[in-house]
C-alpha angles and dihedrals in degrees: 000000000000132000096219130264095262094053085048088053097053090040088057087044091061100043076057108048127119092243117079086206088072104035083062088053099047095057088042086065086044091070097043090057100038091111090047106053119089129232095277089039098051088044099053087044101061094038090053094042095037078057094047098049096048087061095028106127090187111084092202096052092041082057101054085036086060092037087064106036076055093047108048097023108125121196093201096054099026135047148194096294098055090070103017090114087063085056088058089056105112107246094221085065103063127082113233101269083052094058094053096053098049085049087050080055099045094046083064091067101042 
């Protein structure tokens, strides 16, 4: 499946808005699509949110930017690189639902 590469672009153009808003929205839609993305899709899509989240300021937007890395990432098509910036959040930082889903992350690579 794929949803097109202009409704990818607009998706990417709202992870990264300036409104956070927006950026929660966006990663929401991220998960409702997930089945339908295909593998290039998918892929943008985490590297561009896994960026977003580790310099999110807005702790309801990092946490449906993590939902969704978590959600859509695929070991078979996607690697280490594609989420390493969640891995440099400080984990002080993170609530507690934050925390899981970047553990769900990291146990892919152990």
């Amino acid at each position: 499946m794929s949803i097109g590469r202009s409704l990818l672009a607009g998706l990417i153009e709202k992870i990264i808005s300036a409104l956070p808003e927006e950026r929660e929205e966006a990663a929401e839609s991220v998960c409702d699509w997930s089945q339908s993305l295909d593998t290039l899709e998918a892929r943008i899509a985490v590297r561009v949110l896994a960026i977003m989240a580790a310099s999110e300021e807005v702790a309801a937007a990092r946490e449906a930017q993590l939902n969704a890395v978590a959600e859509i990432f695929n070991s078979r098509s996607m690697s280490y690189d594609d989420v390493a910036p969640v891995f440099e959040i400080p984990a002080e930082s993170l609530d507690p639902s934050e925390v899981s889903y970047i553990e769900d992350l990291r146990g892919l690579f152990r």
